[in-house]
KEMI-115160 format. One line per field, with one value per atom (N, C-alpha, C): residue number from 1; residue in one letter; x, y, z negated. Coordinates in nm, 3 decimals. Layout:
N
k: [NUM  ...]
r: [A  ...]
east: [X  ...]
north: [Y  ...]
up: [Z  ...]
This chain:
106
k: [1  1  1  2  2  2  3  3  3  4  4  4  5  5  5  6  6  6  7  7  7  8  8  8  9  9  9  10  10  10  11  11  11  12  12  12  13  13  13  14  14  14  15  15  15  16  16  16  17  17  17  18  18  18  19  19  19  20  20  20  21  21  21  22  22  22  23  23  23  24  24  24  25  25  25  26  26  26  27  27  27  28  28  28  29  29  29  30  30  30  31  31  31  32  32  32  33  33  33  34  34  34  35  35  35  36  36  36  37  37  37  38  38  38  39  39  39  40  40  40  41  41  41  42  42  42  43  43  43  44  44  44  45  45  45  46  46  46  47  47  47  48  48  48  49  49  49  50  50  50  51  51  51  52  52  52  53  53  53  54  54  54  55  55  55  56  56  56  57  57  57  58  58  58  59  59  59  60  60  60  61  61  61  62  62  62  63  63  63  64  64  64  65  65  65  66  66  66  67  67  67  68  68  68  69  69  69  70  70  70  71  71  71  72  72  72  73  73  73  74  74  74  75  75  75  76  76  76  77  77  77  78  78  78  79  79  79  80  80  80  81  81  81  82  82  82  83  83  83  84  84  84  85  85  85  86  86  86  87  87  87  88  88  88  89  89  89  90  90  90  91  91  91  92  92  92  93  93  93  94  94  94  95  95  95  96  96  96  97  97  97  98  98  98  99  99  99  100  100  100  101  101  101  102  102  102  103  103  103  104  104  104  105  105  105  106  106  106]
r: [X  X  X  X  X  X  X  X  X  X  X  X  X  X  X  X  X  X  X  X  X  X  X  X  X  X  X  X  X  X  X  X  X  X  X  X  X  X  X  X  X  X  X  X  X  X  X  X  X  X  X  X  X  X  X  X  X  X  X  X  X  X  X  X  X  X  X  X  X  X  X  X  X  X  X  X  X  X  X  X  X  X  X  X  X  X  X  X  X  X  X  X  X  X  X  X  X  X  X  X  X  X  X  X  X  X  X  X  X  X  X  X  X  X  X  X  X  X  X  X  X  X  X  X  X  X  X  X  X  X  X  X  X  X  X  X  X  X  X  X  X  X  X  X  X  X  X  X  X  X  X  X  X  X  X  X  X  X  X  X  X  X  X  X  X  X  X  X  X  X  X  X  X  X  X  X  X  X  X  X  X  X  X  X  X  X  X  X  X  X  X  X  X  X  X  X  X  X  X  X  X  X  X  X  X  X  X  X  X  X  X  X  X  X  X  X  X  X  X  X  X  X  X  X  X  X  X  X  X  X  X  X  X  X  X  X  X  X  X  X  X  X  X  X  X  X  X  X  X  X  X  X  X  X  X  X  X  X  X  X  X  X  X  X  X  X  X  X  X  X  X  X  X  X  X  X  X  X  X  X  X  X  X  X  X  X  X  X  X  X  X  X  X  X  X  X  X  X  X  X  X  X  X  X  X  X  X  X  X  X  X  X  X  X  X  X  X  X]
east: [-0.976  -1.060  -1.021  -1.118  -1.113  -1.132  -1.044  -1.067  -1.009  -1.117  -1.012  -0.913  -0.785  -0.694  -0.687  -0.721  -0.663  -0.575  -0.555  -0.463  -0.328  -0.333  -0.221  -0.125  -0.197  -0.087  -0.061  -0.130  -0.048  0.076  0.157  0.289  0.260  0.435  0.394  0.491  0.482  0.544  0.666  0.773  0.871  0.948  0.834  0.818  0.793  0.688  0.661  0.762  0.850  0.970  1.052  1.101  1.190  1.264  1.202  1.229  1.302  1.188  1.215  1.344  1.372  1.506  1.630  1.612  1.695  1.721  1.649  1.680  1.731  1.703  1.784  1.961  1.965  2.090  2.163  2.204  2.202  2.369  2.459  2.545  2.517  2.405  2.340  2.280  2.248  2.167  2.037  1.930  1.819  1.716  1.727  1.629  1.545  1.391  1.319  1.265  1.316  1.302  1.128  1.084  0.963  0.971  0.825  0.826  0.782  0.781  0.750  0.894  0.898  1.018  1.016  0.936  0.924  1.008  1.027  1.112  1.260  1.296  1.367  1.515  1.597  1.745  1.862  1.977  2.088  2.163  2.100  2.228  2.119  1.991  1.948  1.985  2.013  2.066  2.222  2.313  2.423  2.451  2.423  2.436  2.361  2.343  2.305  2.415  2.368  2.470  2.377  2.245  2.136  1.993  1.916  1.762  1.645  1.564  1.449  1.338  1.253  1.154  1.059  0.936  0.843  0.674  0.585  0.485  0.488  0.632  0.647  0.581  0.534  0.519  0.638  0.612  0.768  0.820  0.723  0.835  0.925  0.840  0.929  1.043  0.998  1.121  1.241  1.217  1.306  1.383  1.307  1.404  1.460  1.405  1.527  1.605  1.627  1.728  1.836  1.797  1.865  1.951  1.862  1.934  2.077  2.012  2.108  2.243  2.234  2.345  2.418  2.367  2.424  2.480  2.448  2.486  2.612  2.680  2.818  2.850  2.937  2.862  2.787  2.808  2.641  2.561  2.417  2.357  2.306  2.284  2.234  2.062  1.987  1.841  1.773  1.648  1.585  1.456  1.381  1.254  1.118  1.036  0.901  0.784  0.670  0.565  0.458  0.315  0.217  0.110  0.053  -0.107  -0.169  -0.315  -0.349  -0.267  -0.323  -0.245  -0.134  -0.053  0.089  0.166  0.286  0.376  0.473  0.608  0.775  0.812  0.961  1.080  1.186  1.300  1.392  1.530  1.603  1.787  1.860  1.914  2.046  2.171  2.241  2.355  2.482  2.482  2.601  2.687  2.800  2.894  2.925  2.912  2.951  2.972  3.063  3.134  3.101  3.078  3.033  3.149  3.150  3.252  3.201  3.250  3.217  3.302  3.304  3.292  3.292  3.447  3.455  3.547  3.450  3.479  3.618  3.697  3.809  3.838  3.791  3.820  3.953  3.969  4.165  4.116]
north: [6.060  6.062  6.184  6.270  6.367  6.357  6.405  6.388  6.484  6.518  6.582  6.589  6.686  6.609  6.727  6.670  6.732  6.858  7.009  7.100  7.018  7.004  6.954  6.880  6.812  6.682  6.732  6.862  6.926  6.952  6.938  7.020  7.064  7.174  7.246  7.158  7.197  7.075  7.088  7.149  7.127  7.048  7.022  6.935  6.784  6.767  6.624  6.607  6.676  6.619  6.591  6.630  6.603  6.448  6.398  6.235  6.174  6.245  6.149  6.234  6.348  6.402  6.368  6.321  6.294  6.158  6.069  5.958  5.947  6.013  6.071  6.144  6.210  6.266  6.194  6.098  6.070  6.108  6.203  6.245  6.371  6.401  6.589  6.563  6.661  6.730  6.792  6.747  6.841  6.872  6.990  7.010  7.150  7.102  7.177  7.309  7.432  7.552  7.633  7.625  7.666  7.831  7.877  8.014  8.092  8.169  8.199  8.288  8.275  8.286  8.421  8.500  8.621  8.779  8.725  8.785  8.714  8.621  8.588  8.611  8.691  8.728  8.652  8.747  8.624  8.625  8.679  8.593  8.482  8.492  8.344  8.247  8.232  8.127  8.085  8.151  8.116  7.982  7.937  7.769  7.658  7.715  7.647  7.614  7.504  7.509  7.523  7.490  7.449  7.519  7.557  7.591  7.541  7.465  7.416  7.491  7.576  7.647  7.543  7.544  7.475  7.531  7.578  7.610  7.808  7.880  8.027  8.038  8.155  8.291  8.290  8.295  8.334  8.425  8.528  8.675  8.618  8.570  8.602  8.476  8.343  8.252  8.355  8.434  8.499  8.618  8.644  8.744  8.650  8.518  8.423  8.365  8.346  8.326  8.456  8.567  8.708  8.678  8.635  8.663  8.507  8.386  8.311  8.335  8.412  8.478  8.600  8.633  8.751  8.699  8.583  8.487  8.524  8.503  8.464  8.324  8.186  8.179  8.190  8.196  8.189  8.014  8.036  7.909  7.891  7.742  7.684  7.700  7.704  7.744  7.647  7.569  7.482  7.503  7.551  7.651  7.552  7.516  7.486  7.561  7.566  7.542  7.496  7.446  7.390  7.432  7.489  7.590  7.545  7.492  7.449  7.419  7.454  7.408  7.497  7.544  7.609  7.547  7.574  7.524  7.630  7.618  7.642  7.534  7.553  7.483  7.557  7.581  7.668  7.679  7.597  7.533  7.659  7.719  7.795  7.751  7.673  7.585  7.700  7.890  7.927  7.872  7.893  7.826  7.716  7.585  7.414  7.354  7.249  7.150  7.027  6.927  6.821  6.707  6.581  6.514  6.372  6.323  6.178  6.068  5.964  5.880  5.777  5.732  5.638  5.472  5.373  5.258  5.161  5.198  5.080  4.937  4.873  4.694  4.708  4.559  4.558  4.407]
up: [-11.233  -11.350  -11.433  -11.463  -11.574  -11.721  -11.767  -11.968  -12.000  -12.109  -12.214  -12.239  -12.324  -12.408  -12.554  -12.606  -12.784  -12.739  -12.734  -12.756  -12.798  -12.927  -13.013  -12.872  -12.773  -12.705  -12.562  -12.512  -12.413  -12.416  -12.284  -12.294  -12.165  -12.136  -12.006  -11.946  -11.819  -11.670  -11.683  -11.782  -11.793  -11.925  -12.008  -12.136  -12.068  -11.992  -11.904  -11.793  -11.794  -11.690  -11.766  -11.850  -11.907  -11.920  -11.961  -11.970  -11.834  -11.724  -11.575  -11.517  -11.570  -11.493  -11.603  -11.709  -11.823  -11.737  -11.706  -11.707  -11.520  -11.471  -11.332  -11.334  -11.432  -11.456  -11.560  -11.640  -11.753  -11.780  -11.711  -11.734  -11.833  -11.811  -11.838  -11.959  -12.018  -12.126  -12.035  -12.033  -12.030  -12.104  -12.081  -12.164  -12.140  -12.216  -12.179  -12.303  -12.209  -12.310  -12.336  -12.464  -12.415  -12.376  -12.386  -12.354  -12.195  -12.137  -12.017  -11.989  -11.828  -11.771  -11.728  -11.759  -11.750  -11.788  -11.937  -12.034  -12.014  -11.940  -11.930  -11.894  -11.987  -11.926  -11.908  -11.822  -11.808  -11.922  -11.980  -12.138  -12.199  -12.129  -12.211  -12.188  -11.993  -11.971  -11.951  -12.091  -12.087  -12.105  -12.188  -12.229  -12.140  -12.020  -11.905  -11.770  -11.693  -11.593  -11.486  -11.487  -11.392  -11.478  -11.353  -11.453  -11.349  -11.371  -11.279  -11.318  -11.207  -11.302  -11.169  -11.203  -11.178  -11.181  -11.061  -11.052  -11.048  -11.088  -11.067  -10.950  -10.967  -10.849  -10.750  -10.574  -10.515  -10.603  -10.645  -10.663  -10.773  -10.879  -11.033  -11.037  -10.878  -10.847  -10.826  -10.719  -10.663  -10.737  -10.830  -10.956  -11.100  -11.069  -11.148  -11.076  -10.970  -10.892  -10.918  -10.896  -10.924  -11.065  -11.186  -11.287  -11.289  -11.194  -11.206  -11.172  -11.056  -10.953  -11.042  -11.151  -11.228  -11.330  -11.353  -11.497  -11.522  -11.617  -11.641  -11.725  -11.676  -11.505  -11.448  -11.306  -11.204  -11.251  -11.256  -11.270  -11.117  -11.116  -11.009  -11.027  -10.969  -10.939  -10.839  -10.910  -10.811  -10.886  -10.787  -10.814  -10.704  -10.766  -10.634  -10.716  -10.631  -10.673  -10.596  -10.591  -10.511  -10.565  -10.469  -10.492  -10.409  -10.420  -10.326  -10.166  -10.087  -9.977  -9.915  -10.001  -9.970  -10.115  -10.082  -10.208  -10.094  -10.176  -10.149  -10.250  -10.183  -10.290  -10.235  -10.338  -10.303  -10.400  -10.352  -10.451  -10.400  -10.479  -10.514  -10.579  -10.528  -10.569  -10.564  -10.538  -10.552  -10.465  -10.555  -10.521  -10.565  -10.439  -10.509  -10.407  -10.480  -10.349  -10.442  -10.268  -10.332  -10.302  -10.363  -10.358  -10.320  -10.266  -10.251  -10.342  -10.388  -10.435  -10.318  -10.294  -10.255  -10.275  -10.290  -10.386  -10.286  -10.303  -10.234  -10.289  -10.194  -10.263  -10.211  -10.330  -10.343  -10.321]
């Protein structure tokens, strides 16, 4: 079904995630920065540990991946998008080790 919606009550796809990856991570802070990722440098994303961009261009994925890898620290990068009938997805985790969690009964 198609409708309208009021300007005023749009957000962009990283304003409507917010909630469902907040409530997925609930160790984390997320949050969603407005603006276009374009202008985007690595000292913006200092106060980051992770950046999800969502619906980019490969190219301008692939030159924020660049600036994650230049960060100080490096950020982690998890990039998709879906265009009609092609999409990508594409995680840059750097450098990370993962740990398991294992529960010993006594």
């Amino acid at each position: 079904m198609a409708h309208s919606v009021p300007r005023a009550h749009t957000r962009s796809v990283a304003e409507a995630c917010t909630r469902t990856l907040q409530a997925m991570n609930p160790l984390m802070l997320v949050k969603a920065v407005p603006g276009p990722a374009v202008g985007c440098t690595a000292e913006d994303l200092g106060p980051y540990d992770t950046v999800v961009a969502c619906g980019l261009p490969l190219a301008e994925a692939v030159r924020l991946d660049e600036l994650c890898r230049t960060a100080s620290p490096a950020k982690q990068l998890f990039a998709c998008a879906v265009v009609g009938p092609s999409s990508y997805a594409f995680v840059d985790l750097g450098q990370h080790s993962y740990s398991v969690k294992v529960r010993v009964e006594r």
